[in-house]
C-alpha positions in Angstrom: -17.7 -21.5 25.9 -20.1 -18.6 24.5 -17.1 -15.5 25.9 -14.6 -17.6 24.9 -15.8 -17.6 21.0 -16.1 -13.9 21.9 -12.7 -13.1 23.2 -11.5 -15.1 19.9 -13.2 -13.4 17.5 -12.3 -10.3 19.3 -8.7 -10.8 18.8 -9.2 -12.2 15.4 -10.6 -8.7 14.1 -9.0 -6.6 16.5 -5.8 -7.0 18.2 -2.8 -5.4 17.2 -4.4 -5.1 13.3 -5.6 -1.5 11.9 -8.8 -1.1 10.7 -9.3 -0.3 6.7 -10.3 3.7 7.4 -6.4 4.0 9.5 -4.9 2.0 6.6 -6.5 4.4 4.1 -5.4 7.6 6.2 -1.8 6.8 6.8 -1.7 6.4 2.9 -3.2 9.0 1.8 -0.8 10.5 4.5 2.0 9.1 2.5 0.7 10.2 -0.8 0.2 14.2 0.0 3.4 14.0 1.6 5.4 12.8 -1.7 3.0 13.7 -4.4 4.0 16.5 -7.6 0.6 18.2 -7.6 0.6 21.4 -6.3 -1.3 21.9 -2.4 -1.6 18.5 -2.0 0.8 18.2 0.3 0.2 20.5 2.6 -3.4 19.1 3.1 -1.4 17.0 5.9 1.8 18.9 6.9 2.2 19.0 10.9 3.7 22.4 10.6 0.9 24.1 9.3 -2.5 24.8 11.4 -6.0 23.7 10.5 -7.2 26.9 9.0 -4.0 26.8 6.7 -4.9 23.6 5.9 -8.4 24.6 4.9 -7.3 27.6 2.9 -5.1 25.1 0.5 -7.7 22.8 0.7 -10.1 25.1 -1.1 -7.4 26.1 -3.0 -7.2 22.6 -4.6 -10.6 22.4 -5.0 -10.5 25.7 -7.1 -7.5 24.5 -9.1 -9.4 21.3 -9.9 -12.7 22.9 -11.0 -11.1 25.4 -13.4 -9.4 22.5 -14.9 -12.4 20.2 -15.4 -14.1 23.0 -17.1 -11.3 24.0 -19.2 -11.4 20.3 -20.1 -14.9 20.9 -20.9 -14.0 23.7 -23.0 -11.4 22.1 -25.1 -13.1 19.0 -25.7 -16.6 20.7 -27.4 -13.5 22.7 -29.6 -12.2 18.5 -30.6 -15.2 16.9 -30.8 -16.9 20.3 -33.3 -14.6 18.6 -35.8 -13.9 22.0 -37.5 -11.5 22.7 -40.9 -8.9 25.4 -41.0 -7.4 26.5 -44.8 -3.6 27.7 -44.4 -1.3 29.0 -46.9 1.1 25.7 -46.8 3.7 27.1 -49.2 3.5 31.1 -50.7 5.9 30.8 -53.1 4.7 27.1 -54.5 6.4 26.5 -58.5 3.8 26.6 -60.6 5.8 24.5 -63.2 5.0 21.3 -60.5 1.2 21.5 -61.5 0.2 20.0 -64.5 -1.0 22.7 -67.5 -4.7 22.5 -68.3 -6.3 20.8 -70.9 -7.4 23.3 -74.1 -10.4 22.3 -75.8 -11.5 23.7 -79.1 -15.5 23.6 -79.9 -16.9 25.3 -82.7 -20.6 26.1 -82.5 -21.5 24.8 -85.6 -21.3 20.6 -84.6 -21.7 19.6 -88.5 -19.2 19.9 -91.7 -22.1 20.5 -93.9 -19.9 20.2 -97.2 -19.6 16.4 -96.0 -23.2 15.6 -96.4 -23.4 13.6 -99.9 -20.5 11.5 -98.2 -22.8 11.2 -95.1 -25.3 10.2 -97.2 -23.1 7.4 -98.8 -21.8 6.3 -95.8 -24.5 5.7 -93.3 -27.7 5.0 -96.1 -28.4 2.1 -98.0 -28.3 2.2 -102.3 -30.9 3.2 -103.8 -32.5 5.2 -100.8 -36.0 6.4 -101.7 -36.4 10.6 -101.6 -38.1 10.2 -98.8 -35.2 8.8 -96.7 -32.5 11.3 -97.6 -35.1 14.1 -96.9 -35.4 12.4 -93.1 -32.0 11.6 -92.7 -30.7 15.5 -94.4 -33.6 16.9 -91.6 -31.4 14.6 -89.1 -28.1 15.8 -89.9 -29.5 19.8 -89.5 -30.6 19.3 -86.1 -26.9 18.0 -85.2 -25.3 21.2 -86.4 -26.2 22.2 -82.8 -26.9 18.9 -80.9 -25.2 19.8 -77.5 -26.1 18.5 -73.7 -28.2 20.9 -72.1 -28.2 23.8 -75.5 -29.8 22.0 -77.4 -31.1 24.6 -79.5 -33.4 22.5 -81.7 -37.3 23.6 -81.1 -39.5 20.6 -80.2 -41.9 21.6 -82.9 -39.6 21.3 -85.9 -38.8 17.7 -83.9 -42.3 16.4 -84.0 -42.8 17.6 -87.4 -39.2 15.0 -88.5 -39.9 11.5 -89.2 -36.8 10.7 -87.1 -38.0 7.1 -86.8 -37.5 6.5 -90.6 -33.7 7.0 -89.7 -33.7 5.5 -86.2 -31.6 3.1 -88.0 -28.4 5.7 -87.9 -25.9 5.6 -85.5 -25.8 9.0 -84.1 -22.9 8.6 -82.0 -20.6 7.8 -85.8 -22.6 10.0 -87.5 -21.6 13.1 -85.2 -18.0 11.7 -85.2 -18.1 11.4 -89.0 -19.5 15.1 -89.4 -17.6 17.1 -86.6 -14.7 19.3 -87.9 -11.4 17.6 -88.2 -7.9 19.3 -87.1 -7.0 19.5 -90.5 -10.1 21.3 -91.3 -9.8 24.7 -88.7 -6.2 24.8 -87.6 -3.9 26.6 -89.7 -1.3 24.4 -90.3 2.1 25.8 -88.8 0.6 27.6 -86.5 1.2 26.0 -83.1 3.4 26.8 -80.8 4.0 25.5 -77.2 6.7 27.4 -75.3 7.6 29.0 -78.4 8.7 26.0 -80.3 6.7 25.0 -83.3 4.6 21.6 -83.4 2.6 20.0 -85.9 -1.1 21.2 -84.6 -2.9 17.6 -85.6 -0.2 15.6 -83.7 -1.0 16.6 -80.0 -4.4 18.2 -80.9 -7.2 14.8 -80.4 -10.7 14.7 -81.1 -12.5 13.6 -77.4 -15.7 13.6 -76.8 -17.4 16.4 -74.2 -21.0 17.7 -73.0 -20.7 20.1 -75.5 -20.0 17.1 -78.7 -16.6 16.0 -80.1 -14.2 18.9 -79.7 -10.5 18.9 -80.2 -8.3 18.3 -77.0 -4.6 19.5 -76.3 -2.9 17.8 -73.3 -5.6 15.6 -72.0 -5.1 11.9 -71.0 -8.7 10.7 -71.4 -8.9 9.3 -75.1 -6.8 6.3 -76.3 -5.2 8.3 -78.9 -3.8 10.9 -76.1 -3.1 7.7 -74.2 -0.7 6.7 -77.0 0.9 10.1 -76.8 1.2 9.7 -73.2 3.1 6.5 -73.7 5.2 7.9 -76.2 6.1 11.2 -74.5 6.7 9.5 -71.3 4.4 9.6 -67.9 6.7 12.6 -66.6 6.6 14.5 -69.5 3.0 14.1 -70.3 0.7 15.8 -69.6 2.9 18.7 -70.1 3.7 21.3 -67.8 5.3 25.4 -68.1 7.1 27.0 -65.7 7.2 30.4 -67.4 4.2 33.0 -67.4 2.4 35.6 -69.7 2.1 35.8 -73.2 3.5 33.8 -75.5 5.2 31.5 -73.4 2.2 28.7 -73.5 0.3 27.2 -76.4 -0.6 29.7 -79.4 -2.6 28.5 -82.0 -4.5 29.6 -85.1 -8.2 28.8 -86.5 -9.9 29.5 -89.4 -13.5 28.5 -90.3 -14.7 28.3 -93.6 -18.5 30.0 -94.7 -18.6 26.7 -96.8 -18.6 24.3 -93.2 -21.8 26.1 -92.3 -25.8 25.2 -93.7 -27.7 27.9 -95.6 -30.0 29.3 -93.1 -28.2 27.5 -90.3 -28.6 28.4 -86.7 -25.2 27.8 -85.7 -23.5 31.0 -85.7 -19.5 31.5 -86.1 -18.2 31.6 -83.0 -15.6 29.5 -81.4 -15.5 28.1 -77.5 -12.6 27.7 -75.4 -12.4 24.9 -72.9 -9.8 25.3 -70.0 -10.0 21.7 -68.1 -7.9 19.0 -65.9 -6.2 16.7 -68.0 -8.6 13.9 -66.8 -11.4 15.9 -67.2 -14.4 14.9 -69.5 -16.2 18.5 -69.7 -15.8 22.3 -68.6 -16.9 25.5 -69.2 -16.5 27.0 -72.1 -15.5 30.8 -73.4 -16.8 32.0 -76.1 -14.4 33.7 -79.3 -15.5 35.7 -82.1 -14.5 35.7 -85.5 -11.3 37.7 -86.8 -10.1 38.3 -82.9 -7.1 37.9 -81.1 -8.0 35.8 -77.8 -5.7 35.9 -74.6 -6.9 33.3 -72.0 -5.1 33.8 -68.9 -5.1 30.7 -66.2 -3.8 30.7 -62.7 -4.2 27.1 -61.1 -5.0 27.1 -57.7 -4.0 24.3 -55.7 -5.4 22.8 -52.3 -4.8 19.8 -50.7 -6.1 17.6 -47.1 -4.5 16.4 -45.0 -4.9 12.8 -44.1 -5.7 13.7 -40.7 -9.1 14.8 -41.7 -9.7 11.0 -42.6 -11.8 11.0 -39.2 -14.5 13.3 -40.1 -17.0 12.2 -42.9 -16.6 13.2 -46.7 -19.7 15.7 -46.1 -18.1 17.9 -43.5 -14.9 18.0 -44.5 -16.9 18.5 -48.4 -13.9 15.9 -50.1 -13.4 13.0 -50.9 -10.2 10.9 -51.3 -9.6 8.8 -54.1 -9.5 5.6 -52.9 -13.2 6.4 -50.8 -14.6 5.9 -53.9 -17.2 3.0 -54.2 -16.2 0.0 -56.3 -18.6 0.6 -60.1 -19.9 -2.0 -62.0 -17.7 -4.5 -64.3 -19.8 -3.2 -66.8 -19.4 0.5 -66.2 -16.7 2.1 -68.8 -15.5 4.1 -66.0 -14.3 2.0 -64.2 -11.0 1.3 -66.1 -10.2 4.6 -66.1 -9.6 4.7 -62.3 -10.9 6.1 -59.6 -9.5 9.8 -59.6 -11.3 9.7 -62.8 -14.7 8.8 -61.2 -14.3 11.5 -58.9 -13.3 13.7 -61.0 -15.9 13.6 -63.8 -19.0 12.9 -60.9 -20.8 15.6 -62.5 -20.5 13.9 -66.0 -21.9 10.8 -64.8 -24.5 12.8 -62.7 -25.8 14.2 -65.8 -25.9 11.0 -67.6 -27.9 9.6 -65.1 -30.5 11.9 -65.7 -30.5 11.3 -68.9 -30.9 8.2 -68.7 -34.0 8.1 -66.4 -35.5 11.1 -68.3 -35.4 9.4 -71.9 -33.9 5.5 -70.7 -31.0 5.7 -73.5 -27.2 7.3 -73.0 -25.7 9.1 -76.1 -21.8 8.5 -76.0 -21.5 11.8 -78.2 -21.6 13.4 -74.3 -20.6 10.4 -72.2 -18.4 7.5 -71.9 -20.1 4.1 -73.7 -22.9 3.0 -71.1 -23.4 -0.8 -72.1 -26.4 -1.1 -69.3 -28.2 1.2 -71.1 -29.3 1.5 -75.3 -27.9 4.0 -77.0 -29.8 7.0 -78.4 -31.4 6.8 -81.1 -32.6 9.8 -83.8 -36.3 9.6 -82.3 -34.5 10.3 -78.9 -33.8 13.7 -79.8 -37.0 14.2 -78.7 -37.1 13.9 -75.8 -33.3 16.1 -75.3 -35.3 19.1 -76.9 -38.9 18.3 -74.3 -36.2 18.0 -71.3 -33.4 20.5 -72.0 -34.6 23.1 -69.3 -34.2 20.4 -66.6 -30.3 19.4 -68.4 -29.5 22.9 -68.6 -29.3 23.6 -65.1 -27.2 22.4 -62.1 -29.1 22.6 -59.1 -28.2 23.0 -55.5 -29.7 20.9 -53.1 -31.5 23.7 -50.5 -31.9 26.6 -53.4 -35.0 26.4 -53.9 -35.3 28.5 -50.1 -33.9 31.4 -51.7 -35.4 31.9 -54.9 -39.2 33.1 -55.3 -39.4 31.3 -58.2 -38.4 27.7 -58.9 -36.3 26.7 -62.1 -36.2 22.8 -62.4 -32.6 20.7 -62.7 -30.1 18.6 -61.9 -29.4 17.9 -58.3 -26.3 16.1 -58.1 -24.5 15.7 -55.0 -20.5 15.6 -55.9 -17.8 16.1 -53.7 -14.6 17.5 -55.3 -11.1 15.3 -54.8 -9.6 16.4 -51.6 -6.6 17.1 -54.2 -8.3 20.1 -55.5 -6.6 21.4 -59.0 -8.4 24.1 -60.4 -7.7 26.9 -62.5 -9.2 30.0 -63.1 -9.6 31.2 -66.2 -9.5 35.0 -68.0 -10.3 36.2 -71.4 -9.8 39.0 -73.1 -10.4 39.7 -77.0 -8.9 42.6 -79.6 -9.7 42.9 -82.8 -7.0 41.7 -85.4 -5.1 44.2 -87.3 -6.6 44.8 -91.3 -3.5 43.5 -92.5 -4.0 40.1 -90.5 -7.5 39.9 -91.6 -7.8 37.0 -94.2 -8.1 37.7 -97.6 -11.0 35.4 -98.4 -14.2 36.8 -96.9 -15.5 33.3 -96.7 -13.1 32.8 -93.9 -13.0 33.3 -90.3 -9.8 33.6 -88.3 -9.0 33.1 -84.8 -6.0 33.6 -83.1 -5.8 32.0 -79.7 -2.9 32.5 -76.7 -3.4 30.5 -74.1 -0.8 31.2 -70.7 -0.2 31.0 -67.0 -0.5 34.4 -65.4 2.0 34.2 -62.7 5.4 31.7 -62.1 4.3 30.8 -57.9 1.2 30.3 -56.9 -0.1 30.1 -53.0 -0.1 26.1 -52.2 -3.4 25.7 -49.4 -3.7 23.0 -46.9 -6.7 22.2 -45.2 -6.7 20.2 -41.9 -8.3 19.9 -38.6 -8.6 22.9 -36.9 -7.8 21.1 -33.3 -6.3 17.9 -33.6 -6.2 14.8 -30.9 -2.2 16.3 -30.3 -3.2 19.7 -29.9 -6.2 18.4 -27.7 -3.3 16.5 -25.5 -1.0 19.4 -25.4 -3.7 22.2 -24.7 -4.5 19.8 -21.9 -0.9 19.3 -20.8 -0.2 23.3 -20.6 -4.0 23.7 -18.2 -3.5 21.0 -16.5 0.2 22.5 -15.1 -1.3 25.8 -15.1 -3.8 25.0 -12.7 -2.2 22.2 -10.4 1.3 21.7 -11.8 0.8 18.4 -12.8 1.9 16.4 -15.8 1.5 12.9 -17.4 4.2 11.9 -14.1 1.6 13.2 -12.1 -1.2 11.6 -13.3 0.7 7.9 -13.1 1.8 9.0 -9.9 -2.1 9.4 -8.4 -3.0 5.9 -10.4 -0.2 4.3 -8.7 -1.0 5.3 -5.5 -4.5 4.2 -6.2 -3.6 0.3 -7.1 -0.3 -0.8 -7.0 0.8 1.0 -4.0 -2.3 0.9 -2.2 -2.6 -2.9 -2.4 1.1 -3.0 -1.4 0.4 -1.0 1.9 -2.3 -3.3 2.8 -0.5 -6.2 2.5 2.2 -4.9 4.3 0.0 -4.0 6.9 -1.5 -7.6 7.3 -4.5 -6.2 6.2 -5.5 -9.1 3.7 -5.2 -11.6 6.2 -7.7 -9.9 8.6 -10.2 -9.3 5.4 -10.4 -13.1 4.8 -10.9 -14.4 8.2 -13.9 -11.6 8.2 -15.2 -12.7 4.8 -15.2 -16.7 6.5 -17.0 -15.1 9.5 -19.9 -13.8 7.2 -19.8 -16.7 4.9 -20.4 -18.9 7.9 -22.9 -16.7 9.5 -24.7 -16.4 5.8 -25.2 -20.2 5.3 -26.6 -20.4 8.9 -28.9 -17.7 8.2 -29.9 -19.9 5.0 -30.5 -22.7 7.8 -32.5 -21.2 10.1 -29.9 -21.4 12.9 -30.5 -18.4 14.5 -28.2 -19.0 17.8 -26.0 -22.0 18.4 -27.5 -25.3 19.3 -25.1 -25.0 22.4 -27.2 -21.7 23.9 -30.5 -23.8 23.9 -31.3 -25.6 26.5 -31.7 -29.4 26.6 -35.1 -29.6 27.6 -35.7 -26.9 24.9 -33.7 -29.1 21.9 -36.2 -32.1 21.9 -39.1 -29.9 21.9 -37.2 -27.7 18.8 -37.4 -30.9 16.7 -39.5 -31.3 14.1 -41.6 -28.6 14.8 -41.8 -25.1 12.0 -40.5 -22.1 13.4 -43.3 -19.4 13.1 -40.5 -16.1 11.6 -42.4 -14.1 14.5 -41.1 -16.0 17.1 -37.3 -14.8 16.9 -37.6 -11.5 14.9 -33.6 -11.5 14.8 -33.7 -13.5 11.6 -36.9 -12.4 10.1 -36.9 -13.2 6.3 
């Protein structure tokens, strides 16, 4: 019975049925016979001899390592995540980008002939001498109350009883003392692309770092809103597709001794501030009195890609508009939108500091802050004891680099990935005696402000190696190496599953791999039982005596546990 189990099994697993390793060899056979890489198939061809065999063998293997670590190579280039800046578009219209923004400053922040009226507007009757001495010491420190030149001296400060007038809304007060259009531009003399406007129309009073300045072209007050509205979105803010003199905005100033305090120390110069539309604060350029001022802009515009989306803000050193966090119900920004927020960071940067230097905001600078109070006169202060640290925008790793360290504002903005900037020019002659005003009291400025060329160089910046040029630097080393393509490569995986599992089956071989999975799963659960050889090899005298007795495991070492 024992050899006839034997010769059973025997058949079962044998027989006419091919082991696994033939089944695997006559496909691989197959494969290398019909594959599209390159020296595969001659790693079986009949015609060739052994040694040829070899050679091409070690020829593939070759191939194969200089692909791998060319793959290598290329992926460190993907994952490095580097930016490239290309010229998109030489010849870009420089008419498509909007024109800047001018701001007019004057450096004297105070009509002084408007005092009295100041006096009557913002005290109470019958004010005791004592008050309108405080609040006249109030109004002579705001001839040059500015964010960060605030020119005041701390002593003079401590010496003011600026509580006595804490009572005085600086932020009207400034607005009620600043120089009006109608007070500085000479009426008539505006121009934008040569045609004549009325000056105090399209020139708005907005409020900037420096104090209230007047604004042409902007669209961050409600009042250039309205013109906005009225002009139309595509016509405003405006735009110039013509360059050098004369062909932008010209206008005239002229400041009047009688604006200025006796012994003031405001002198009588005039800033110019080239800025975004949507832009809160700039740099400014300084004018002299009795000049002829040509300011000379050439915008420069760069934008990224969207592909650069997968690579954080900080590497790429951007940030798109809608990556902006969401602000505060509360915050005034947040109307505005986010461009805005990204594009005044720095504004609100500096705000911050002041408000965790002296815990108030003055909206003279910034946008109304209702989570903060407002500034009052005593806070000037603390602007004069801290204007070193809001004078000064500081990088984050400087301090490495300088011997001696200047204190500041570390604020850590990233500029819109549509970058609009525009560089900026000036250059001053004297006016002629016979433009000179007559009235020696008066100061005249005459101010052209222009694009200095028609094109302009559009940049894009985007990844340096993409995930296409990562596939297609692949694809070309890939057939370079082995001749192989994405064909190829489905090939190999279908001969790996599909047509592997197909050969086997044809080949029976399924049938012969469950009969021997049965066989082990019987011969496991006897194991689990103990049954070391079949009750039918024992002897009978041996059974009864097997009964009920505990095998000791050294007594058949064939199924020790």
């Amino acid at each position: 019975m024992a050899k006839g189990a034997k010769s059973v099994e025997a058949t079962g697993f044998g027989g006419s049925d091919k082991c696994l390793g033939d089944l695997l060899r006559v496909h691989f056979r197959s494969y290398c016979e019909k594959s599209t890489i390159h020296c595969v198939r001659y790693l079986y061809d009949p015609q060739l001899h052994n040694v040829e065999r070899l050679i091409w063998c070690v020829l593939l293997i070759i191939s194969v390592a200089l692909s791998c670590f060319f793959y290598l190579l290329l992926s460190e280039r993907f994952v490095s995540q580097k930016l490239q800046t290309v010229v998109h578009d030489p010849q870009y219209p420089v008419f498509l980008v909007q024109f800047p923004a001018v701001g007019i400053c004057t450096d004297n922040r105070v009509n002084w002939s408007k005092l009295e009226a100041a006096k009557k507007q913002f005290l109470p009757a019958n004010t005791s001498v004592e008050l309108v001495e405080s609040f006249s010491s109030l109004v002579s420190r705001m001839e040059t109350l500015r964010f960060g030149s605030f020119l005041a001296n701390l002593a003079q400060l401590e010496d003011d009883n600026l509580e006595q007038v804490g009572f005085v809304n600086l932020t009207e007060l400034a607005m009620f003392l600043t120089l009006q259009c109608e007070d500085i531009l000479v009426t008539d003399s505006c121009r934008w692309r040569s045609s004549s406007f009325n000056c105090c129309d399209y020139f708005v009073m907005e409020k900037t770092e420096f104090g209230f300045c007047l604004v042409f072209n902007s669209e961050v007050s409600p009042r250039s809103k309205a013109i906005r509205q009225k002009e139309g979105f595509n016509f405003y803010p405006r735009h110039n597709a013509k360059a050098g003199q004369s062909t932008g905005l010209n206008f005239d100033l002229l400041l009047n001794e009688s604006f200025k305090r006796p012994n003031s120390q405001a002198n009588d110069n005039v800033y110019v501030m080239i800025k975004k539309p949507d832009q809160l604060n700039n740099v400014l350029y300084s004018m002299t009195q009795n000049t002829e001022t040509y300011v000379t802009v050439r915008p420069e515009l760069t934008w990224t890609d969207e592909t650069t989306r997968s690579i954080p803000p900080e590497q790429r050193n951007c940030l798109f508009a809608d990556e902006q966090s969401e602000l505060d119900s509360r915050d005034a920004a947040k109307k505005y939108g986010k461009p805005f927020q990204l594009t005044n960071c720095l504004n609100r940067c500096h705000e911050s500091y002041l408000v965790q230097l002296c815990n108030c905001s003055l909206p003279i600078f910034f946008l109304y802050n209702k989570r903060v109070k407002e500034c009052t006169a005593g806070s000037l202060r603390c602007l004069a004891r801290h204007n070193d640290i809001f004078s000064y925008d500081k990088r984050r790793d400087e301090d490495a680099l300088f011997s001696a360290t200047k204190p500041g504002m570390t604020c850590s903005c990233l500029v819109n990935c549509y970058l609009l900037d525009y560089y900026t020019a000036t250059t001053t002659l004297p006016l002629s005696a016979h433009k000179l005003p007559k009235d020696p009291q008066q100061k005249l400025f005459k101010v052209d402000v222009h694009y200095q060329v028609e094109t302009i160089p559009l940049y894009r910046t985007s990844l340096e190696f993409s995930i296409i040029d990562l596939i297609a630097n692949l694809g070309g080393i890939f057939g370079l190496c082995l001749g192989a393509s994405m064909v190829s490569a489905f090939e190999l995986i279908y001969y790996l599953t599909v047509g592997l599992a197909m050969h086997l089956y044809d080949n029976r071989y399924y049938v012969v791999l469950n009969k021997q999975l049965r066989f082990k799963w019987q011969k496991f659960k006897s194991y689990l039982k103990n049954d070391v050889n079949p009750l039918a090899e024992i002897p009978a005298t041996q059974k009864d005596n097997r009964e009920g007795k505990l095998r000791h495991p050294f007594n058949h070492r064939k199924n020790v546990w």
